[in-house]
C-alpha positions in Angstrom: 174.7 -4.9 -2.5 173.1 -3.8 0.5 174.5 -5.8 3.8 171.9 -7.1 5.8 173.4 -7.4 9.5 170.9 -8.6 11.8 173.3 -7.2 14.9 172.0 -3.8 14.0 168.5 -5.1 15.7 170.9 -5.7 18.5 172.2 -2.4 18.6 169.3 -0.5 18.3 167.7 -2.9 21.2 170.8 -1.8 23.2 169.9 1.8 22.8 166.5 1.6 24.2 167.5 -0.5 27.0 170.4 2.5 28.2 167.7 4.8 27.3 164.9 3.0 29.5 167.6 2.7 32.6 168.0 6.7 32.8 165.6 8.7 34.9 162.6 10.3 33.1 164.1 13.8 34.1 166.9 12.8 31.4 164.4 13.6 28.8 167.3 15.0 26.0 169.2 11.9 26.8 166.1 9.5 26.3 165.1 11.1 23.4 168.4 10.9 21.7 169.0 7.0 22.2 165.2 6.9 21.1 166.3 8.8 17.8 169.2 7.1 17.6 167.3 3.5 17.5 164.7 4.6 15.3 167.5 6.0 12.4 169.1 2.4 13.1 166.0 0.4 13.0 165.2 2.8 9.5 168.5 2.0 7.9 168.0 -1.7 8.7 164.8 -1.8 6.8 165.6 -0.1 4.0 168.6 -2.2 3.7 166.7 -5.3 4.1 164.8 -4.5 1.5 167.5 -3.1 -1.1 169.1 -6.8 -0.5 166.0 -8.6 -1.3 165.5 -6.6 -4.1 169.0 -6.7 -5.9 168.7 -10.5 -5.0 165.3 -11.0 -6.9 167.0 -9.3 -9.6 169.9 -11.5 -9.4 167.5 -14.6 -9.5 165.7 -13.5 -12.7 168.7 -12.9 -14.7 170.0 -16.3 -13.4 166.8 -17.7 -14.3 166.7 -16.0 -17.8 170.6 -17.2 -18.6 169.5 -21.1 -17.6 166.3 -20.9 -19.7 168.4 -19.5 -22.3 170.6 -22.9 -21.6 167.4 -25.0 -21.7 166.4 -23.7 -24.8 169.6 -24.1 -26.7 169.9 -27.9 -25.0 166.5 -29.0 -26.0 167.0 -27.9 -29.6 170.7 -29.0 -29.9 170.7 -32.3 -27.8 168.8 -35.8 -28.3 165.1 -36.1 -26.2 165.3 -37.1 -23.3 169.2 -35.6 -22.3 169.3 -35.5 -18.3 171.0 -31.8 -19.1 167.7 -30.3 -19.9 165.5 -32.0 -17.0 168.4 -31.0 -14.2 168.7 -27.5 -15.8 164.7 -27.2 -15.5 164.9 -28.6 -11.8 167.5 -26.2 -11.4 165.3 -23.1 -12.6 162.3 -24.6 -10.8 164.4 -24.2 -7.4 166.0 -21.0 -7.9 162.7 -19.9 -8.1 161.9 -21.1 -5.5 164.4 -19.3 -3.1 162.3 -17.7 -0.6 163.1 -14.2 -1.1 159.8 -12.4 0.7 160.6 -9.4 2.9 158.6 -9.3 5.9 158.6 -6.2 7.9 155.6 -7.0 10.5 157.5 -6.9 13.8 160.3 -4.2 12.2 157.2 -2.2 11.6 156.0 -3.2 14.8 158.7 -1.9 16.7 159.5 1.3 14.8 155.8 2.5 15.7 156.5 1.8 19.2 159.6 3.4 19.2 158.0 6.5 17.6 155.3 7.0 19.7 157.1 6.2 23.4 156.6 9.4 24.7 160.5 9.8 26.8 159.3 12.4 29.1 156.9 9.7 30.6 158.6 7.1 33.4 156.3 4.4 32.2 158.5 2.2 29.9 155.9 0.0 28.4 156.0 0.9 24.7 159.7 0.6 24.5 159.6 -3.2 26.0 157.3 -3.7 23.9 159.5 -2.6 21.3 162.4 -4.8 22.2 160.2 -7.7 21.9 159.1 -6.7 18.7 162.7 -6.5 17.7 163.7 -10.0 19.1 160.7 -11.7 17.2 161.8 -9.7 14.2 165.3 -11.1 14.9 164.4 -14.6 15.1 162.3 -14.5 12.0 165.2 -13.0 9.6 167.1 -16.1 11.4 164.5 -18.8 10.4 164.2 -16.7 7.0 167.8 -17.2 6.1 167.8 -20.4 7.0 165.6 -21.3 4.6 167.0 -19.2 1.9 170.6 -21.0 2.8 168.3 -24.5 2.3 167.2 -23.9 -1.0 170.3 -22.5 -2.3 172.4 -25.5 -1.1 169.6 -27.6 -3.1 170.0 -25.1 -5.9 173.9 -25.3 -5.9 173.3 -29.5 -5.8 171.6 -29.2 -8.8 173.4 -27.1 -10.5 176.3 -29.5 -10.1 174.6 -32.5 -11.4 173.8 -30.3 -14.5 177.3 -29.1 -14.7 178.3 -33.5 -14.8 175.7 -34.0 -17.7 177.4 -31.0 -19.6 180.7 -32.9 -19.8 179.0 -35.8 -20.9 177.7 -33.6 -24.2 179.8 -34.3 -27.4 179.7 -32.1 -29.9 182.7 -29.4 -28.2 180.9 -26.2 -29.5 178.0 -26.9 -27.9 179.5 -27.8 -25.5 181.4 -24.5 -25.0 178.3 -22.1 -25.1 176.6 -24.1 -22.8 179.3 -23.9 -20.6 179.8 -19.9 -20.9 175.9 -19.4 -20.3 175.8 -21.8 -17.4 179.1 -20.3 -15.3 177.9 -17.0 -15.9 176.0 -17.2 -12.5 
């Protein structure tokens, strides 16, 4: 899986600061920290969005396996069993982990970064660029917060399923239930 580490916005903000604080006639300098943010600020996004995207994928099969569950419980089990409803409000949450990427201000800030012209002593496009990469900074925070939320819901009603399953009788059942439901 792709690591997401938001301290890479950090570093590549670092790099245009040092870069900003050296004298326009440092042009090669400049233009290497520029470079060097702009790779950074690249690698971030692409794995930002390789994470989301093996974590959708990771939600769907989840999803799939506890539908399977579902399916087997309502054929298998009385109507009405609290298994089925929990495993539903279970799937119903999972899906409803937050798992948008957003790359506004990333993008934001990598045109910015592109376009500051380093031989120029005006160093307008890359503050604007380090505020681009702070808002995009504080929205991965508030994003992740939200994704921790619904999977500490998820992970509450998981358990509450998992306490209906040992309530089931029949011991097969019971079993492959089991097996498809610790599978995630």
């Amino acid at each position: 899986m792709a690591h997401v580490n938001l301290d890479d916005l950090d570093k590549a903000t670092k790099l245009l600061e040092t870069a900003m604080k050296l004298d326009a006639k440092k042009s090669k300098q400049r233009e290497d920290s520029r470079k060097k943010a702009l790779s950074q600020l690249q690698q971030f996004k692409h794995d930002y969005a390789a994470s989301y995207k093996e974590s959708r994928a990771g939600e769907r099969k989840t999803a799939e396996r506890l539908e399977e569950a579902v399916g087997i419980a309502e054929h298998e089990l009385q109507n009405g069993h609290p298994l089925v409803a929990h495993l539903n409000d279970a799937i119903g949450q999972l899906k409803a982990i937050p798992l948008n990427t957003d790359y506004a201000q990333l993008d934001k800030a990598m045109d910015a970064v592109e376009d500051w012209d380093v031989a120029v002593e005006k160093n307008d496009v890359p503050k604007n660029a380090i505020k681009y990469l702070q808002a995009a900074k504080a929205d991965y925070t508030s994003e992740r917060s939200e994704i921790d939320k619904a999977i500490d819901q998820y992970g509450k009603l998981m358990t509450v399923a998992r306490k209906d399953l040992e309530a089931v009788d029949d011991p097969d059942l019971k079993k492959k239930l089991k097996e498809i439901i610790d599978k995630h």
